[in-house]
C-alpha positions as CSV (number, residue, x, y, z in Angstrom):
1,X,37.3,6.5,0.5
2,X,33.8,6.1,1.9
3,X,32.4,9.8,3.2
4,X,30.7,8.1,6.3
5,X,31.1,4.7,8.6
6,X,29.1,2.4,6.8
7,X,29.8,0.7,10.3
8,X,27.7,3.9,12.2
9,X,25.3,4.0,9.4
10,X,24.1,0.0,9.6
11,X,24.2,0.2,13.6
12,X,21.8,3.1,13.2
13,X,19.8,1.1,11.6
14,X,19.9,-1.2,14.0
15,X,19.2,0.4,17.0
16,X,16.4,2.1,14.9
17,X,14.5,-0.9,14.4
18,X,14.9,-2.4,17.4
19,X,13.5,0.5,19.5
20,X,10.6,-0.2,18.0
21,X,10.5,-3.8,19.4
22,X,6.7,-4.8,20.6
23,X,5.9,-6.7,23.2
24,X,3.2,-9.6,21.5
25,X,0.6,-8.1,24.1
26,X,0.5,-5.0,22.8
27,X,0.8,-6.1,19.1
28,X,-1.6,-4.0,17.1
29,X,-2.2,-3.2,13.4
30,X,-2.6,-0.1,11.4
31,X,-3.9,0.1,7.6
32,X,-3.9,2.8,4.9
33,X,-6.5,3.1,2.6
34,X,-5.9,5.1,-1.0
35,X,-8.8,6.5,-2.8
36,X,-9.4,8.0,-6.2
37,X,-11.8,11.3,-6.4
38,X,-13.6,10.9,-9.6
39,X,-16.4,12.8,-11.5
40,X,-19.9,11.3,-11.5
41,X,-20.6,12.3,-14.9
42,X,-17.8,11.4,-16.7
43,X,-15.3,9.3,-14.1
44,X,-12.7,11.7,-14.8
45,X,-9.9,11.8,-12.2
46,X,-10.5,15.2,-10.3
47,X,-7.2,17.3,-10.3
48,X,-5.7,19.0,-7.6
49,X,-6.3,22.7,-8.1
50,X,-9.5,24.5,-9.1
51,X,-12.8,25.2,-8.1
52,X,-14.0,21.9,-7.6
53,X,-10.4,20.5,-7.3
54,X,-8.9,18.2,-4.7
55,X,-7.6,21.4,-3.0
56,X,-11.0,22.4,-2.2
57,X,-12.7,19.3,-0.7
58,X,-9.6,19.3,1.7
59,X,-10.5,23.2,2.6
60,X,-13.9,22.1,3.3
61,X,-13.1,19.3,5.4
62,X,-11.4,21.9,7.8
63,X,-15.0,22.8,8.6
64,X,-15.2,19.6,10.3
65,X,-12.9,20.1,12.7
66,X,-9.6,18.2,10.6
67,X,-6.3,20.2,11.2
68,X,-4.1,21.7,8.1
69,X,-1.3,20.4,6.8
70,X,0.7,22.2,4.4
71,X,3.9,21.4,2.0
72,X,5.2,24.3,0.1
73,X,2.9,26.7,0.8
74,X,0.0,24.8,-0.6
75,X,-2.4,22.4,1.5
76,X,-1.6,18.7,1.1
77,X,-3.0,17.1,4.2
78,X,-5.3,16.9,7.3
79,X,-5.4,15.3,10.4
80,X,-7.3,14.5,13.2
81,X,-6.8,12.3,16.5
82,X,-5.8,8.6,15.2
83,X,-6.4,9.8,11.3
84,X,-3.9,11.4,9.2
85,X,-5.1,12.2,5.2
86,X,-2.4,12.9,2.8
87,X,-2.6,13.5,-1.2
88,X,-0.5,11.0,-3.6
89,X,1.1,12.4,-6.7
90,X,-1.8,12.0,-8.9
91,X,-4.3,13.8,-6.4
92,X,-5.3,10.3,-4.6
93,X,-6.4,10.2,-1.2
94,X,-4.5,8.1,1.4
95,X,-6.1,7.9,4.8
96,X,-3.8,6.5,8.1
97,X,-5.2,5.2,10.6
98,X,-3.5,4.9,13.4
99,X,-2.2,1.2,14.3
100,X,-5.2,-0.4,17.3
101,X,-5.0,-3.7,18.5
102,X,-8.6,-3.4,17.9
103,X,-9.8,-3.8,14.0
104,X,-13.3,-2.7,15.0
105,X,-11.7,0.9,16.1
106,X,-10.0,1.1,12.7
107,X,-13.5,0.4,11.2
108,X,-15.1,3.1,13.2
109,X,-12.6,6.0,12.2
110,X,-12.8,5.3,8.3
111,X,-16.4,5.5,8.3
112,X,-16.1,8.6,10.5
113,X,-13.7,9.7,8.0
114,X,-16.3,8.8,4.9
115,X,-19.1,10.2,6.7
116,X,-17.0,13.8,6.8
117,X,-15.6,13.8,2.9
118,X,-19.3,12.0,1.2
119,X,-21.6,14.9,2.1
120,X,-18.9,17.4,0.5
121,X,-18.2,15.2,-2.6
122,X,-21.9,14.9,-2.9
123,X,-22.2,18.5,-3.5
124,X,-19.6,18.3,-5.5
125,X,-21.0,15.5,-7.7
126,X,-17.7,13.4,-7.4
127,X,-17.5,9.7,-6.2
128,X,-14.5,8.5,-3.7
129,X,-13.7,5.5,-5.1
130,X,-11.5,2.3,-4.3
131,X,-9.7,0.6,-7.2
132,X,-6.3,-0.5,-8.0
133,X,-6.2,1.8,-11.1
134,X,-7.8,4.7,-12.4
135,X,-10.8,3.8,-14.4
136,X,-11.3,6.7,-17.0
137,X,-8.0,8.7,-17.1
138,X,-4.8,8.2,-18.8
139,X,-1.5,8.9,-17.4
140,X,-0.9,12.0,-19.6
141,X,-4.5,13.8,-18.5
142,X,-3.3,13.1,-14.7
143,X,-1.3,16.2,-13.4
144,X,0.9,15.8,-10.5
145,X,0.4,17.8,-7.6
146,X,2.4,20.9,-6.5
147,X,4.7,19.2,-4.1
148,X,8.7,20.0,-4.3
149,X,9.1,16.6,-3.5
150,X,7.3,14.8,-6.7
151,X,8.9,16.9,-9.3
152,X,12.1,16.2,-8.4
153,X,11.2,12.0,-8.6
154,X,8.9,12.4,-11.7
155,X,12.0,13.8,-13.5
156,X,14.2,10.8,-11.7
157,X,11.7,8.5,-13.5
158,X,12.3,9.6,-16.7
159,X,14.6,7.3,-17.8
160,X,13.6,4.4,-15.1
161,X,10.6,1.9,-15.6
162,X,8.4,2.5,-18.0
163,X,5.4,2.8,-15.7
164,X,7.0,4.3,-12.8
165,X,4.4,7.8,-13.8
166,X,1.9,5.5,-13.7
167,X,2.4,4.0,-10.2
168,X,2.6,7.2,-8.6
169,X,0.0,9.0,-10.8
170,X,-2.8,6.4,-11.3
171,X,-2.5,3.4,-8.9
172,X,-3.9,3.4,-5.5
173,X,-3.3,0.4,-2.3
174,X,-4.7,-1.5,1.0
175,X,-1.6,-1.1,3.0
176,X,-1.6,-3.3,6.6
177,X,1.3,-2.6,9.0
178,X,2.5,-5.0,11.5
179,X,4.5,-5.3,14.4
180,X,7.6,-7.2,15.7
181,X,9.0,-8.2,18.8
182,X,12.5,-9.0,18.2
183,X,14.8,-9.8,15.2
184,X,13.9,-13.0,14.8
185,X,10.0,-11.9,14.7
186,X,11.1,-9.4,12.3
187,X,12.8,-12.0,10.3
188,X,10.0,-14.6,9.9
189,X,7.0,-12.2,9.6
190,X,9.2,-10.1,6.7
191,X,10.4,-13.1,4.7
192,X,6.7,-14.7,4.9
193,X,5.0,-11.5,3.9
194,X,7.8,-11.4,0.7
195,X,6.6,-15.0,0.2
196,X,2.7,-13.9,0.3
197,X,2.9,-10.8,-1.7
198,X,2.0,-12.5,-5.3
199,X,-1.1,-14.1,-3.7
200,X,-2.0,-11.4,-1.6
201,X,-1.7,-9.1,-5.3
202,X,-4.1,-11.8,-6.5
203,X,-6.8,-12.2,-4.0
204,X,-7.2,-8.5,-3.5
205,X,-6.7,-7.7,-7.6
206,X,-8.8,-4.7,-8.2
207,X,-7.8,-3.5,-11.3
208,X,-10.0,-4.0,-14.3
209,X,-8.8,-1.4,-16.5
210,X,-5.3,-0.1,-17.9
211,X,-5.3,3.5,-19.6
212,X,-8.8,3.1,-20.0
213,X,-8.9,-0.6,-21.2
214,X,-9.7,-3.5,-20.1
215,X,-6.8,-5.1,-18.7
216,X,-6.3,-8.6,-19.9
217,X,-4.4,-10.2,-17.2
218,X,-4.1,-10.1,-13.9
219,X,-2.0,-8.5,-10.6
220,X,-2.0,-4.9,-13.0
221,X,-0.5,-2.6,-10.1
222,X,2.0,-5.6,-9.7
223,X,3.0,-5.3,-13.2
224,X,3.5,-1.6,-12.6
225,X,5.5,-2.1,-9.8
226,X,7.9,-4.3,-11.7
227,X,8.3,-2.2,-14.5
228,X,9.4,0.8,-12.1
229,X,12.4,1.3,-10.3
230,X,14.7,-1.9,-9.9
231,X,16.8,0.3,-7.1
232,X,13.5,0.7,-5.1
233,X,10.6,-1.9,-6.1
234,X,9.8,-5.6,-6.3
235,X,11.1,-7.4,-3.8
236,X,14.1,-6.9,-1.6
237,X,16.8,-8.4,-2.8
238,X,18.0,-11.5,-0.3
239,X,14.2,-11.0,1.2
240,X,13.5,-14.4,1.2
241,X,17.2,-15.6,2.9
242,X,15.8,-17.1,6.1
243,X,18.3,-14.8,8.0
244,X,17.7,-12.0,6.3
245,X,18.7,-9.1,9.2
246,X,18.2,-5.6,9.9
247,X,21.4,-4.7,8.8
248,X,20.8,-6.9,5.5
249,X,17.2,-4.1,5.1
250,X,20.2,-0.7,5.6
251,X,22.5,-2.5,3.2
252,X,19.4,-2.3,0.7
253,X,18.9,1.5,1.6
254,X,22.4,2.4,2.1
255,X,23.4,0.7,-1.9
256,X,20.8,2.6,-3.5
257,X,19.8,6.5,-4.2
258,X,17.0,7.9,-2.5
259,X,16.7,10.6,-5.1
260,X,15.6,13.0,-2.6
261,X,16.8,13.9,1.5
262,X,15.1,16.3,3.3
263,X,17.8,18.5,5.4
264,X,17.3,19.8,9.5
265,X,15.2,22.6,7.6
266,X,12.8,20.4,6.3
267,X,14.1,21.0,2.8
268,X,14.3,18.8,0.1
269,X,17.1,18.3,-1.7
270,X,17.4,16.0,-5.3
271,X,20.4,13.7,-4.6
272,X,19.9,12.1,-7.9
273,X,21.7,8.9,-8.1
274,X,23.6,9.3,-5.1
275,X,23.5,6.1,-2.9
276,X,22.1,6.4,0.6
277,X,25.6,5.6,2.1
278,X,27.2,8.5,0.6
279,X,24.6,10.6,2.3
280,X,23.5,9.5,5.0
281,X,25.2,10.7,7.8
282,X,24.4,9.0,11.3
283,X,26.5,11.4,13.3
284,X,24.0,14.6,12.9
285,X,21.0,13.2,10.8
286,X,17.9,13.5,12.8
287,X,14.9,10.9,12.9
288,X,12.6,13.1,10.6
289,X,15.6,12.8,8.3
290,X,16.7,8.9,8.5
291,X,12.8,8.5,8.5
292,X,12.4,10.1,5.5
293,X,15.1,8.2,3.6
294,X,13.5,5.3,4.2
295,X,10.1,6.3,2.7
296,X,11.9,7.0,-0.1
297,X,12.1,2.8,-1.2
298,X,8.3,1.5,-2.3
299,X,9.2,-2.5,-1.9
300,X,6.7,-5.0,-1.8
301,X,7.3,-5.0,1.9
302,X,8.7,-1.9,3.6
303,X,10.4,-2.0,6.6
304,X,10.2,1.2,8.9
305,X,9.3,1.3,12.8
306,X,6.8,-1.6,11.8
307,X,6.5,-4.3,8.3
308,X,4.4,-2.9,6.3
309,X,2.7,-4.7,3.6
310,X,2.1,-3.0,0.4
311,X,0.4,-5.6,-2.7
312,X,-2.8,-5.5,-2.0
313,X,-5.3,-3.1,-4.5
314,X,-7.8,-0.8,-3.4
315,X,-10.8,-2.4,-2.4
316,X,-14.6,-2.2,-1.6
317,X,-15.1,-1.2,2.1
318,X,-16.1,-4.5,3.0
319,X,-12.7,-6.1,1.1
320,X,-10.5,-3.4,2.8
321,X,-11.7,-4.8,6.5
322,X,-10.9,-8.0,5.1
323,X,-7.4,-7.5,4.2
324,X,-6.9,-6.0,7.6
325,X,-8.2,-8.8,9.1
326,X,-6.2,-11.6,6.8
327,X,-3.0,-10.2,8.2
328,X,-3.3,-10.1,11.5
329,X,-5.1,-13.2,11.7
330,X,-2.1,-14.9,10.1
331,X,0.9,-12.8,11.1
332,X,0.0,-12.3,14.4
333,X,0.1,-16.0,15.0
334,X,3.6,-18.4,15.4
335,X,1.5,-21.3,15.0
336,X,0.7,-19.7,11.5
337,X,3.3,-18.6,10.6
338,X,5.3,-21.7,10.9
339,X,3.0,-23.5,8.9
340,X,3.1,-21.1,5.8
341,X,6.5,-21.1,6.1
342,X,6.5,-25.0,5.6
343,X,4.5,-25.0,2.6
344,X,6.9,-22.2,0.7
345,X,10.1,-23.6,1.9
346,X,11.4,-24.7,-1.4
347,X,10.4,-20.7,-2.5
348,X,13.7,-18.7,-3.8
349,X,13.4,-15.5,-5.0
350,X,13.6,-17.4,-8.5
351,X,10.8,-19.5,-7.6
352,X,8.7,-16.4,-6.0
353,X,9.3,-14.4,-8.9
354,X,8.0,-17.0,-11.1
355,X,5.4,-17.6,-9.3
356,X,4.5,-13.8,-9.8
357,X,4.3,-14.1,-13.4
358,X,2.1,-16.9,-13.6
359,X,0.0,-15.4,-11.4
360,X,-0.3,-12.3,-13.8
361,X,-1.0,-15.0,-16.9
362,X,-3.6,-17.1,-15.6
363,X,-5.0,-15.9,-12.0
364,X,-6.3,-18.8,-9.8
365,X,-5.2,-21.3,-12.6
366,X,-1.7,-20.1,-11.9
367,X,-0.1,-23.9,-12.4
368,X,3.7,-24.7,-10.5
369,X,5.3,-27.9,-10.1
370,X,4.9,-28.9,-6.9
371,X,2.8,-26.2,-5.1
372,X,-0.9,-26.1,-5.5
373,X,-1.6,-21.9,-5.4
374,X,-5.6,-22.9,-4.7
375,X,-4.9,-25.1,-1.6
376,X,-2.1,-22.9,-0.2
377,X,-4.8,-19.8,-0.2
378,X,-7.4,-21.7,0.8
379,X,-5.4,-22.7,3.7
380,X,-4.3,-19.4,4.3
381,X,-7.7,-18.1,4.4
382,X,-8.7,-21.1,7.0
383,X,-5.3,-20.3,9.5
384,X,-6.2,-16.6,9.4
385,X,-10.3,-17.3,10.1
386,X,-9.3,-19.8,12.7
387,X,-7.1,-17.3,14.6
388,X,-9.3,-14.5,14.9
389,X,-12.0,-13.5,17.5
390,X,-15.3,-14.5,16.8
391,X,-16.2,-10.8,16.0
392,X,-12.8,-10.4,14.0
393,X,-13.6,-13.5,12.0
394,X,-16.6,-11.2,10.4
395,X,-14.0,-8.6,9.1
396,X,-13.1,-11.9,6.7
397,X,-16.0,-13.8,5.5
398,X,-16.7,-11.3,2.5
399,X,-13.3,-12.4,1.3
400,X,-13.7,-16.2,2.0
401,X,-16.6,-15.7,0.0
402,X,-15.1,-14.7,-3.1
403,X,-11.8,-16.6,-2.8
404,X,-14.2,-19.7,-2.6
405,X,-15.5,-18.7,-6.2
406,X,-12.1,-18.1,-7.4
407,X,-12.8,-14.5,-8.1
408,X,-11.1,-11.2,-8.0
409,X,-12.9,-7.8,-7.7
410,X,-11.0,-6.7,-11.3
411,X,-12.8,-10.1,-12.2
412,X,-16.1,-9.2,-11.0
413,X,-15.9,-6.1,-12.6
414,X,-14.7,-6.7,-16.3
415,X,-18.0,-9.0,-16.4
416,X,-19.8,-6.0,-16.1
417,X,-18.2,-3.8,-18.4
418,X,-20.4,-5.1,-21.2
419,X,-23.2,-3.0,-19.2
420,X,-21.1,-0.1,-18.3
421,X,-18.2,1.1,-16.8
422,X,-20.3,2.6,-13.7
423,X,-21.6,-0.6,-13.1
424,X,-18.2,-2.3,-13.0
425,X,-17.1,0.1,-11.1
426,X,-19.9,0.4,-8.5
427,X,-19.1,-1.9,-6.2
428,X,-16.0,0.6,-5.5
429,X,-17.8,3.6,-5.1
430,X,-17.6,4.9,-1.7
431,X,-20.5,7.4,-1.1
432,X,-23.6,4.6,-2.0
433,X,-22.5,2.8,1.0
434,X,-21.7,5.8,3.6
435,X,-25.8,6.9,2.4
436,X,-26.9,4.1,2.5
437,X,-25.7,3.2,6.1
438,X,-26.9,6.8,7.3
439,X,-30.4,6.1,6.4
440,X,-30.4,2.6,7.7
């Protein structure tokens, strides 16, 4: 006998996602940005705790006017107006930024942000960096931080994908969240963003090196991904159904375990393998609660009060702005949309997932009957340039450029490992380009 309606439970889901309907005038787009905090001398990961730890820079940071955040006792976040900075297991830094219609606004408050954090790290003689994976530190050097929350899912992991450590300890993202209007929005913009995640994980591939190798393939952090958690990554199973509903997304939540719930006293509690349904109680569960449960499934795309969009590696400042500006040029278009949609109509989840893999084998020379991967991103480049203001369509000319060479950043950058590793990495370090815009 089920404990709850699952009735109750999918309608909450419903009404959920549809009071967060948008009219397309007020469409606007939010990003994340996840950095690694690295040594300058040795390009060591820099651990939470001590002296020069993680911990520390965020304490300084307060002296700049950012606002605490703590999670069990210890500091784990700031935040100021529009800006929200949060650790990831492994110590990374992830930065929110408020959703603006605006991309030039989210550009100002990053570089606000990296003008705050550069001068400290400077002192500090550590580089914030932007790359898919860590470049000097293996998994087992990488402690996880003193959050309730992660020891309870690093010992989920244990017996789940065998790199399921590694995406929370050592990878790091460009996340771009969209809006919808209605259902059928929501429908069209989620199954063409499913659709686009194996070429988004191409074109914005930023990570050279595995466990301090260099990696030989391609789409690294989407290999990760897939070798997680099937209850919780890839993509959503039935994603690519064109009527693929809201309810369809809570059946996905309510069939699988969220491993941990955090209760009316903002406690967490390990659930283990219970599924959501048997949990999940619509009657008395707040929104902090329901939100939470669905924070606990890292899909290609996520759905919560917005799509979010999730492939896409770390990348250079000017790459970042870029990726920004690739989504919302394309998704925030019908026009667009409908023509992307046209060229992947024959795409099943079969045919996506393949697609995936050749991807990861031979990049840009990714070869399918019957679809031409250089023409369809070339295409997609050319809708997205076309639909954007002409001060928007500079956010995306640094990546036109290097799609037209057929180039990755992990590409750019294991050409230059025979110099060094700071030199393949350089492009990704942070504080040059803060210093060198101050004293322009």
């Amino acid at each position: 006998m089920e404990r709850f309606s699952i009735d109750k439970q999918i309608r909450y889901f419903e009404d959920y996602f549809k009071s967060h309907h948008t009219d397309e005038k007020d469409f606007r787009i939010g990003a994340e940005f996840e950095h690694f905090i690295i040594y300058k001398d040795t390009l060591k990961a820099v651990a939470y705790a001590g002296e020069d730890g993680v911990a520390d820079t965020l304490e300084k940071l307060k002296e700049k006017g950012w606002k605490e955040s703590f999670t069990d006792g210890y500091l784990m976040g700031l935040f100021k107006k529009d800006i929200n900075i949060t650790l990831e297991p492994g110590s990374q830094f992830e930065v929110s930024i408020n959703p603006f219609k605006a991309i030039k606004n989210i550009e100002d408050i990053y570089l606000d942000f990296l003008s705050d954090i550069v001068p400290i790290l400077e002192e500090k003689n550590q580089y914030i960096t932007t790359m898919g994976y860590q470049p000097n530190t293996k998994i087992e050097e990488i402690n996880f931080i003193p959050k309730e929350r992660y020891k309870y899912m690093s010992e989920y992991f244990k017996d789940k994908g065998v790199y399921a450590h590694n995406m929370m300890k050592a990878t790091a993202a460009l996340q771009v969240a969209i809006d919808y209007s209605d259902e059928e929005d929501f429908k069209r913009k989620f199954r063409l963003a499913n659709l686009l995640s194996p070429i988004l994980s191409l074109i914005f591939d930023n990570s050279p090196i595995f466990e301090s190798e260099v990696y030989p393939f391609h789409i690294l952090r989407t290999d990760i991904w897939n070798k997680c958690d099937n209850d919780r990554s890839k993509v959503v199973t039935g994603a690519l159904d064109k009527d693929f509903s809201y309810s369809d997304y809570a059946k996905y939540i309510l069939n699988n375990p969220p491993i941990i719930v955090k209760n009316s006293k903002g406690e967490f509690i390990f659930t283990a393998d219970k599924k959501a349904k048997d949990i999940f109680d619509p009657e008395i569960s707040s929104r902090e609660e329901f939100e939470h449960i669905l924070t606990m499934f890292f899909p290609d795309v996520r759905v919560k009060g917005f799509i979010e969009i999730r492939m896409m590696d770390s990348v250079p400042l000017n790459l970042s702005l870029s990726g920004v500006a690739l989504i919302k040029g394309t998704m925030y278009s019908d026009s667009n949309i409908n023509t992307l949609l046209e060229i992947f109509k024959d795409f099943d989840d079969e045919k996506t997932n393949l697609l995936k893999k050749r991807i990861m084998e031979d990049g840009y020379n990714a070869s399918m009957e019957n679809f031409n991967l250089k023409d369809t991103i070339d295409t997609l480049i050319e809708l997205a340039y076309n639909q954007l203001n002409d001060q928007e369509k500079e956010y995306l000319k640094p990546l036109q450029k290097l799609v037209k060479i057929r180039k990755t950043p992990a590409m750019l950058s294991k050409e230059k490992m025979k110099d060094s590793l700071y030199e393949a990495i350089k492009e990704n370090i942070l504080n040059d380009k803060v210093l060198e815009a101050k004293n322009e």
